[in-house]
N, C-alpha and C positions, 0 to 999 in steps of 0.2 A: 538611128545611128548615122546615116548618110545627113539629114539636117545637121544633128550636129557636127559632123567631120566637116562640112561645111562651114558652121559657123567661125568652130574653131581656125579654119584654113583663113578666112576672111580676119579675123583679129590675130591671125602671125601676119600676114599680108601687111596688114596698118603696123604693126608692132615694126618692121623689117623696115618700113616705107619712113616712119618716124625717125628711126636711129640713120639711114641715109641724110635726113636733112638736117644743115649747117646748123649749128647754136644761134646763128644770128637770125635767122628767120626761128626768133621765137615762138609766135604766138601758131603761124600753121605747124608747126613740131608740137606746140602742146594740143591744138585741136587731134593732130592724128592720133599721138600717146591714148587723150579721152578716150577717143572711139574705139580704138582697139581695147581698151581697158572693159567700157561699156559691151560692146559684142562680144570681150571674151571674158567676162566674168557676170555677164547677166544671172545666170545659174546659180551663182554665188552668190549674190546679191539678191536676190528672190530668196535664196535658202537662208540666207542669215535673217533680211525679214520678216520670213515664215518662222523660221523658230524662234526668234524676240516675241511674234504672237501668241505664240503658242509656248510660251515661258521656257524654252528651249535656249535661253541664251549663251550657256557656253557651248558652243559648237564650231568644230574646224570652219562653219563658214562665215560665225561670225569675226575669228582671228582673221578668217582671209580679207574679208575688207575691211578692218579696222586698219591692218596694217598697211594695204594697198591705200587709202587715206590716209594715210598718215605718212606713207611716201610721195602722196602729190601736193602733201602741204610743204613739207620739205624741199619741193623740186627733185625727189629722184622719180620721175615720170617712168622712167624704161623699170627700173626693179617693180612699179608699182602693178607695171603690163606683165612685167615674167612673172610675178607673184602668180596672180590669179589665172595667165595663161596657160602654165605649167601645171599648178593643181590642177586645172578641166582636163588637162592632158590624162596624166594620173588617175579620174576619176572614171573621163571615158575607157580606159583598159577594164577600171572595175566593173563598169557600168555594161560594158559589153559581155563579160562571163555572166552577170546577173541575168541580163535581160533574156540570153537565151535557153534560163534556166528553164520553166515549162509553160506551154502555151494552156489554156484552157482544158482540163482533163476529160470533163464531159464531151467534149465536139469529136474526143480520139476514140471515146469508151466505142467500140466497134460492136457490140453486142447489143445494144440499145438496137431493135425490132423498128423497121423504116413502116412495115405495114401487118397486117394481121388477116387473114383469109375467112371472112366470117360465113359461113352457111345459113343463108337468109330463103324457107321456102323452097329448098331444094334448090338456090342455086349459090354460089360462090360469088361474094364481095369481098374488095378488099377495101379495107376500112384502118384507120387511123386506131394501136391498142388502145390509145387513151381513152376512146368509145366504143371498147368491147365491156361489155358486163357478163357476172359472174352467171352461169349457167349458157352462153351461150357456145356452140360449137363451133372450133375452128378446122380448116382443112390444111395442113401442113406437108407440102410436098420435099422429096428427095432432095436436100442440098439446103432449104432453106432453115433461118432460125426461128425456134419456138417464140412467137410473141409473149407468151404471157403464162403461167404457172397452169397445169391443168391433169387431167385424169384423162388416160389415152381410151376411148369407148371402141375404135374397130382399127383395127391394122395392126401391124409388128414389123419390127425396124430396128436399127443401133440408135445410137443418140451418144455423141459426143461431146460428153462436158467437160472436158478439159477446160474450158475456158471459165466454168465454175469452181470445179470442187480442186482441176490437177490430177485428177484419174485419167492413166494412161490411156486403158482399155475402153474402147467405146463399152456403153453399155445396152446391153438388150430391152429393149420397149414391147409390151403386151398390152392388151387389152385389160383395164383395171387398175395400170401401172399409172404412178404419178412422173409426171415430169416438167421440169423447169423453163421457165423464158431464159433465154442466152445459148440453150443448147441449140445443136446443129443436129438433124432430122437427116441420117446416111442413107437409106435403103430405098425403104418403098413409103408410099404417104401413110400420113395419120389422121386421125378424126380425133379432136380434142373438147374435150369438158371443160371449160374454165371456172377454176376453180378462186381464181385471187385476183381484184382488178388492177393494173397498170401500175397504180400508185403504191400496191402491196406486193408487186413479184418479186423476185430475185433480183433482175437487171435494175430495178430503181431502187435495191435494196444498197446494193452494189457501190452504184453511183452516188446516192448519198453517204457511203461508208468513205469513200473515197475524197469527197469533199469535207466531211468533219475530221477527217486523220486529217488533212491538209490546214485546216483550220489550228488542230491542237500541237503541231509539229513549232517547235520552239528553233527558232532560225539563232545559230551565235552572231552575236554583234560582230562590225570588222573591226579589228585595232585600231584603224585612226579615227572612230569615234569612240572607240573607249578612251584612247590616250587625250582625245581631245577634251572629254568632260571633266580630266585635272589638270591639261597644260593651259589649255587657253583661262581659261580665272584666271591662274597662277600670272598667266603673264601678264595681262587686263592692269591686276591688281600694282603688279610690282611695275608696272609702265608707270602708274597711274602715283604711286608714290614716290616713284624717282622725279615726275614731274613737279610735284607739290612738295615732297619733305625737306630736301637740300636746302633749297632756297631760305624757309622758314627756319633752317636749324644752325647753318654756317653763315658763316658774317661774309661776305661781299658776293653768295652765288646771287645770280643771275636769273629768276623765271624764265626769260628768250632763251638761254643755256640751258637750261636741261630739260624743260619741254621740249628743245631739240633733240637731247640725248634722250629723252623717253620717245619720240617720235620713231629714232634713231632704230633703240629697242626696239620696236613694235615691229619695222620693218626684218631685222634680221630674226627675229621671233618665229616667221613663219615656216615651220615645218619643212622645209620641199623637200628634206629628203626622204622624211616618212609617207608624204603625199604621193611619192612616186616609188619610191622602190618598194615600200612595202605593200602595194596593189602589183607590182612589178614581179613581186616575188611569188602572190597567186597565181598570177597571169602564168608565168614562167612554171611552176609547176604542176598547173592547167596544160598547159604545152607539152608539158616532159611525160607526161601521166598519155598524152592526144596522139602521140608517135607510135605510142606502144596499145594502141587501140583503146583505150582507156577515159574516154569522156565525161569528164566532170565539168557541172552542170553551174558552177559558183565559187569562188574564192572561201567562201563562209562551208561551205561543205568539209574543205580542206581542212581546217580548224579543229572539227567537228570529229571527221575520220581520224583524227591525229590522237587522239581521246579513245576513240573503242579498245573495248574489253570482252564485248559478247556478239558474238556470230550465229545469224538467225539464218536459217535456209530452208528453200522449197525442195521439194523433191524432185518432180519428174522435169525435166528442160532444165534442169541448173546442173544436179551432181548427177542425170542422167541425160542423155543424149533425147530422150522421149521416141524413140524406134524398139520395135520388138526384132528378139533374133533368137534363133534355138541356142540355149545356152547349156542344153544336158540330152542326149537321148539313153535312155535306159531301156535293154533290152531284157524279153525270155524267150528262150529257143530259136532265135533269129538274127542274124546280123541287123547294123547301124543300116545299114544302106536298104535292108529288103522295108524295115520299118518306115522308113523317110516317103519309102517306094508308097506303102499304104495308105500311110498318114495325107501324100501329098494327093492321092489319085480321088481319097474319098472328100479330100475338104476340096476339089478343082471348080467347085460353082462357085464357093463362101467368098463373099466381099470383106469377108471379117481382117482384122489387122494379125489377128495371130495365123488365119489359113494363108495368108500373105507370105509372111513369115516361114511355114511350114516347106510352102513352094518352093521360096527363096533358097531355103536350106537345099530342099531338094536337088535343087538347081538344074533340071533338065523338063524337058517339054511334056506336057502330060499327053499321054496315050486314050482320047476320050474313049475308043475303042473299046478297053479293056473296064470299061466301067460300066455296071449296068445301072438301074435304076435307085434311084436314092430317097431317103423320106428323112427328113430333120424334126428333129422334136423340139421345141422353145424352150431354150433353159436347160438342156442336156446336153444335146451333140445331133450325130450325123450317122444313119445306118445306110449301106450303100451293100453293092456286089461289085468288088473287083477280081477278075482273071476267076468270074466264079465262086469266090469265096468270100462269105459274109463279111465286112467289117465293120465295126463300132469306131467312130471317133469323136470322144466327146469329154465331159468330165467326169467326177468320178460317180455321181448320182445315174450316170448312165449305165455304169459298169455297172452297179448296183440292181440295177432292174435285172439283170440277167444272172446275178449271185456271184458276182464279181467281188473282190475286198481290192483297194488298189491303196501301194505304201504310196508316202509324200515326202518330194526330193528336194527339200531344199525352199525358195521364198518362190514368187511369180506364179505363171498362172501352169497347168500342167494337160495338158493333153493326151486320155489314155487312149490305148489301142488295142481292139480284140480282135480275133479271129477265128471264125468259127464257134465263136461259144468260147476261147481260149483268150487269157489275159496274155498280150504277147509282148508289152514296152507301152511307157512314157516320152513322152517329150517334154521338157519343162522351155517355157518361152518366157522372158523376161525383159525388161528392158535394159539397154545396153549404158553401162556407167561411165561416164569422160574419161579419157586417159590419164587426166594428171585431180582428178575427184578427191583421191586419199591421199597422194602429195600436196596438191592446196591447201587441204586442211589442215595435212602437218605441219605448213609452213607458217599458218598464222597461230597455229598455236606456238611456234618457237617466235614468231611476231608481238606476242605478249595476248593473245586471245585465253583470257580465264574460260571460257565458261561457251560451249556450242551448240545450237539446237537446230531438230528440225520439223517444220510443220508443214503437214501434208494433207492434200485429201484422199491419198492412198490407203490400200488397207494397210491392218496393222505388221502383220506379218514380215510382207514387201518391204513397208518402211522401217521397222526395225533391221530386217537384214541388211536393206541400203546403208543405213543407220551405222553398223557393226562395218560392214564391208569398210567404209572411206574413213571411221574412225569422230563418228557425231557421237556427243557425250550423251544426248538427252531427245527424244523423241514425241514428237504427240502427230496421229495418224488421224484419217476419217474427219476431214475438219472440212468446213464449209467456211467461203470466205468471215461472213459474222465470227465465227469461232476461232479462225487463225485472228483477227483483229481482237478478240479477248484473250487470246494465248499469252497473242504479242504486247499486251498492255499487261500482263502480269508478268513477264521478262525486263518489261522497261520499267516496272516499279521496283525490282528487284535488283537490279541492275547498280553496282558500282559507279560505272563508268560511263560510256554512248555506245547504241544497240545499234547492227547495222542490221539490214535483211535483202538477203540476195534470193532474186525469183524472176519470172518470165512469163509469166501467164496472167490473162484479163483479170483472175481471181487472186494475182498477187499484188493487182492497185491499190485496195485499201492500207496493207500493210507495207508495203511501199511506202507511201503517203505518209504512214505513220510513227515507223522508225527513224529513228536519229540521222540515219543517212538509209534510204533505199539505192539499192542495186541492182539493174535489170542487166538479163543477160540477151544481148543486145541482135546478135546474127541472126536469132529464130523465135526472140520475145515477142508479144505482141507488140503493138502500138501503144495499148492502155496502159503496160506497165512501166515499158521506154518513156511515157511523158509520165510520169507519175515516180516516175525514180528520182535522183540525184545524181549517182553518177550509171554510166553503161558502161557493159563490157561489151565491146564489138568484137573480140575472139571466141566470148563465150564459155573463155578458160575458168577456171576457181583460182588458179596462182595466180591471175593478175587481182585478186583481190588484197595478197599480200602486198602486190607490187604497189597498188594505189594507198594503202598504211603505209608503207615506205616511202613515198612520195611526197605524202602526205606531212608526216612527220621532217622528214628534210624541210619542208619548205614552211614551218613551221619554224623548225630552229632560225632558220635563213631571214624570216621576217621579224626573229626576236633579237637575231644580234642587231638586227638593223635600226632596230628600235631603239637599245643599250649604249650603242656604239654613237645613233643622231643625235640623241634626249644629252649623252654625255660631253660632245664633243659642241652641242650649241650653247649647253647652260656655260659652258667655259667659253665661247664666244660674245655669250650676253653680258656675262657679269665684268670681262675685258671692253668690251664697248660701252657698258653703262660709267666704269671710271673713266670712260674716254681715254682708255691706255691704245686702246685702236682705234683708227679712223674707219665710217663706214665703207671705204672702199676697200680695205682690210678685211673686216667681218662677213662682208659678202662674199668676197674672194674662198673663203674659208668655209663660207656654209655652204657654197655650189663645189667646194672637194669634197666636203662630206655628202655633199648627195650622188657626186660622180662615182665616188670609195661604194656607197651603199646600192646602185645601180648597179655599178661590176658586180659586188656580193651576187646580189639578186639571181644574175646572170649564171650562178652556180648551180640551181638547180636544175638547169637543163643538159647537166650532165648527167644530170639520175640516171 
């Protein structure tokens, strides 16, 4: 971008430097005119090149130099520099939303394993996964990521795969349990069997899902190359017979006459107001969308959002906040507060996110004092002695062991509590839902959203009550990124209109990648989904999803009047200069108000 602001700064420089010098020092007035023509339409001129090779010749670059030639045979030297000056102008605004649309998505995917801990002989290497093979043992300590797919043989531990499946709750790892490369290893180490090599795990499963949805993702063309593959022929052709027909048809025209009025033609032909305002008009509600946290990633996205009908969403970090919080305590024969009291004293070792949780509710400092000694079962819960009297806390397979029956309150995860042999309350812990979750939704559904779905790797239960809560028409739960990517290809075959997909997590790059437009939520997304998106929401909200279809569409209309209002007001400029009812200092005059008229326009939708 800096080369070119550069280039371009150096042919306004010659352009500015030419029009200073007197008409009588013809010839260095026309060297500078060249050179600034040259430095600032080289781009154009490559590109018109380029696509004559490549059978591409109606293209806004080949109008741009036909006409820009045909203004230096005529001697308008300075229109022939603002021609091609002004389009790069134009192009670079476009040029700047595209380019910083996404870098490399592989280099961001954060879960790609930098090394792998292989047990060689009883001792510990760290080795490259790509040269771990299947059967060999890795050592996986506290904090770091699972290289590679495998069967855990000694240790017990959480494992946090949110960054796979979008399951909130870390999950518990045994001995015999399988588990994944990308996950994160919370607790204590592990000793792993590898069961799948490098090139078969999850994380390369991932990364290649990610690069073929970026492959199949169908990008909309911009308007000034659609409009260009019927204006420019159109005009080519009608230059090309105003210069040749007259002459041969009416009795005393002139060839030198109206090869000059075709020349004439050629030059007011060009475009500029489409070339500039209507890139002007993305840019501008690029901007309008950037104030309100709102990042979008390309003018051609805008197009694209302007079209949706169907609203795809992840679950946990989009319409939930992804934090656990007691959302219910249910008591027998005891107060809220003596419950909390139990619940928080017995879980005061657990690193877990729900005894976290518990604490927090609690909210007062635990008394280790009053706790006696504690024994955890894996996959149950927690039997301890507080203030002397036995507690249970765990799930309901625990109450069970002791001939316990325990009701179920509701979605999320539930934490029973005994005493004494005595069923005495629930806690149900949940994850906490955005504030404006079931407002958003209602807003794009009065936005024109037919049809809303949501995919997750949460269980089912959770996800449908989420589901119901904010007001999702359609749910599919339990999904592994491969399966949200088939979910989401039978929604987009389905589909009317253009599918968007709003999510946050490493496991929502594939589908990201491969809707119509992805939307990462952008404050606590990861990295992989923020490059792999279209646009971001840096608030995080769900109504700014309506906000950006509003926007959207505004600056859609904005770049069609502009279009309507150029296309009409030049063909009426063309066909006055081609009778030579106007002179061309006339016709110019005229097509730089229409581009100035269609630049204001533009300028509107930053009032969004």
């Amino acid at each position: 971008m800096k080369k070119e602001i550069v280039i371009l700064s150096a042919g306004a420089v010659l352009f500015a430097a030419a029009l200073l010098v007197p008409a009588s020092f013809a010839l260095p007035r026309f060297i500078l005119f060249l050179l600034a023509f040259c430095i600032s339409g080289a781009e154009v001129i490559t590109g018109a090149v380029k696509g004559i090779m490549r059978g591409n010749i109606f293209n806004e670059n080949t109008l741009m130099v036909t006409a820009a030639i045909g203004a230096f045979c005529i001697g308008e030297y300075a229109e022939a520099v603002f021609v091609v000056l002004f389009y790069r102008v134009g192009e670079l605004f476009e040029d700047y939303a595209v380019t910083r649309s996404r870098r490399s998505i592989s280099e961001v995917m954060n879960i790609c394993p930098e090394y792998a801990n292989r047990i060689e002989d009883g001792v510990v290497c760290r080795r490259d996964p790509e040269d771990v093979e299947i059967g060999d043992i890795l050592l996986v300590g506290p904090g770091e990521r699972v290289p590679l797919d495998g069967v855990v043989i000694d240790g017990s531990s959480f494992a946090d795969t949110s960054a796979l499946t979008g399951e909130s709750v870390p999950r518990r790892v045994d001995a015999g349990d399988e588990i994944l490369s990308g996950c994160i290893n919370k607790n204590a180490a592990l000793k792993i069997r590898v069961t799948k090599t490098f090139e078969d795990s999850t994380v390369s499963r991932i990364l290649e899902l990610v690069e073929s949805a970026s492959a199949r993702k169908s990008t909309a063309e911009r308007f000034i190359t659609k409009f260009a593959k019927y204006y420019t022929p159109v005009v080519l052709v009608c230059a090309l017979l105003l210069a040749v027909v007259p002459p041969l048809v009416l009795e005393g025209a002139l060839f030198a006459d109206y090869i000059y009025r075709a020349l004439s033609f050629l030059v007011v032909s060009c475009p500029c107001a489409l070339v500039i305002s209507v890139p002007l008009a993305f840019f501008g509600g690029i901007g309008a969308a950037a104030k309100k946290g709102i990042l979008i990633k390309g003018g051609n996205y805008l197009e694209v959002l302007s079209k949706t009908d169907t609203a795809v969403f992840d679950k946990t970090g989009t319409l939930t906040k992804g934090t656990f919080a007691v959302r219910q305590i249910h008591t027998e024969g005891m107060s809220e507060e003596e419950l909390l009291f139990l619940a928080a004293h017995a879980e005061s070792a657990s690193l877990h996110p729900i005894a976290q949780s518990i604490r927090e509710a609690y909210g007062r400092e635990i008394d280790t004092s009053r706790i006696g000694t504690s024994e955890e079962t894996a996959g149950y819960g927690i039997r301890t002695a507080v203030d002397g009297r036995t507690v249970l806390a765990g799930n309901a397979k625990l109450m069970a062991q002791i001939g316990l029956s325990c009701p179920v309150y509701g979605d999320g995860t539930h934490v029973y509590i005994a005493a004494d042999g005595v069923y005495v309350g629930c806690i149900r812990i949940a994850d906490v839902l955005k504030a404006d979750a079931a407002s958003g939704i209602a807003s794009l559904k009065k936005a024109g959203i037919r049809e809303t779905y949501m995919l997750t790797g949460d269980n089912r239960h959770t996800a449908e009550s989420t589901a119901a809560e904010v007001g999702i028409d359609r749910v599919k739960s339990e999904l592994l990124p491969d399966e949200k990517v088939a979910e989401l290809e039978k929604i987009l075959s389905s589909a009317s209109g253009t599918t968007i997909y709003a999510g946050d997590g490493i496991n929502d790059a594939p589908v990201l990648a491969l809707a119509d437009v992805g939307i990462a939520m952008g404050a606590l997304g990861s990295d992989a989904a923020i490059e792999a998106a279209d646009i971001v929401i840096m608030t995080d909200e769900i109504g700014k999803i309506e906000t950006a279809i509003r926007t959207a569409k505004k600056t859609m209309g904005i770049a069609k009047q502009n279009i309507v209002f150029s296309v009409l007001i030049k063909v009426g400029i063309l066909v006055l200069c081609s009778l030579n009812i106007v002179g061309m200092d006339i016709a110019v005059f005229g097509d730089v108000g229409v581009m100035v008229l269609a630049v204001l326009n533009s300028f509107r939708v930053l009032r969004n």
